[in-house]
C-alpha positions in Angstrom: 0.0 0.0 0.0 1.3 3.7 -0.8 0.9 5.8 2.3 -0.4 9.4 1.4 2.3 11.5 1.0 1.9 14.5 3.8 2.4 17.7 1.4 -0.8 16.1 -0.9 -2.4 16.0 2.4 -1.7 19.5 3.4 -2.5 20.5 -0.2 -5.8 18.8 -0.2 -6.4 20.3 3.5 -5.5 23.6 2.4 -7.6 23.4 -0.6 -11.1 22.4 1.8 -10.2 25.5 3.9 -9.8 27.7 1.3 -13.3 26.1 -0.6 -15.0 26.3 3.1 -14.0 30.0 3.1 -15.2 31.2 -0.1 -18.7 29.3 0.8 -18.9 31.6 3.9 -18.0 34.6 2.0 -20.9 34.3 -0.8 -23.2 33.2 1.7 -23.0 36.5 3.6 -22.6 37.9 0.5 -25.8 36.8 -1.7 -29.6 36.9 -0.3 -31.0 32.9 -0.3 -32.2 33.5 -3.7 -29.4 34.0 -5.5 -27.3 31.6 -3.3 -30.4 29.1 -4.8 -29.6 30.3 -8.2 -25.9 30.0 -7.9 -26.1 26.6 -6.9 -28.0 25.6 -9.6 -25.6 27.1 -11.8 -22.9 25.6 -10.6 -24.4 21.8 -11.7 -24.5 22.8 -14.9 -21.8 25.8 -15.6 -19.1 25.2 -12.7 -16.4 27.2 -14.8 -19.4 29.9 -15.4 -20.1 29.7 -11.4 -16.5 30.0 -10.8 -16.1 33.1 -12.5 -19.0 34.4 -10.8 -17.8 33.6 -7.0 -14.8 35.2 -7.9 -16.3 38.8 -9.7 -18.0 39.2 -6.3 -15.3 38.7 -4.2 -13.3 40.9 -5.8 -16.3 43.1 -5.9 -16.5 42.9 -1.9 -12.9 43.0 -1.4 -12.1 46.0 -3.0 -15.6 48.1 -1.2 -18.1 47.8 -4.3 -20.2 45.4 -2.9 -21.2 46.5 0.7 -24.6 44.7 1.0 -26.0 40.7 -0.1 -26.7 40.4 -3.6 -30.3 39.9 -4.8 -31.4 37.2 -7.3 -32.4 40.2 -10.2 -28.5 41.5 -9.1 -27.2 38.5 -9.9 -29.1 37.9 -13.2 -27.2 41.0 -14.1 -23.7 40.0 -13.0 -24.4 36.6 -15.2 -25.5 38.3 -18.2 -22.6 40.4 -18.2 -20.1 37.8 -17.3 -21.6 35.4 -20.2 -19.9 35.0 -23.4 -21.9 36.2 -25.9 -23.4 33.1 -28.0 -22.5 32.9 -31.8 -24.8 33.0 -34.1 -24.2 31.6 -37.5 -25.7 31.6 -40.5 -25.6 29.7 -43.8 -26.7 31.1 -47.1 -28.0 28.8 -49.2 -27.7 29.1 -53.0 
């Protein structure tokens, strides 16, 4: 048997703190709504949810986000944090 080498398991400890933290930052830092909503998200979209945890962290950090987001808030931050889709079209001749 191959005994878990201790830096992995300081990595892997260090990386549940760090995911334990961020969950107590967005939940102080979304209303239940949009904590719903982000969740959902994340099933389908994690790298989409990712990107969103981290826009309102930064937001919060830096003193631009000073009160809990709201579900129509974060519709907003989605839409603008979405790449646009591409449309394409065929002409037929």
């Amino acid at each position: 048997m191959n005994a878990p080498n201790p830096n992995e398991e300081d990595a892997k400890r260090r990386e549940a703190e760090m995911a334990a933290m961020r969950q107590r930052v967005l939940a102080t830092l979304l209303d239940p709504q949009a904590r719903q909503r982000l969740t959902n998200i994340r099933l389908v979209k994690p790298e989409l949810a990712a990107a969103v945890e981290n826009y309102l962290i930064n937001a919060a950090s830096s003193g631009r986000l000073n009160r809990a987001v709201t579900d129509e808030e974060l519709k907003q931050i989605l839409m603008q944090l979405q790449q646009p889709k591409r449309d394409f079209k065929f002409g037929r001749r």
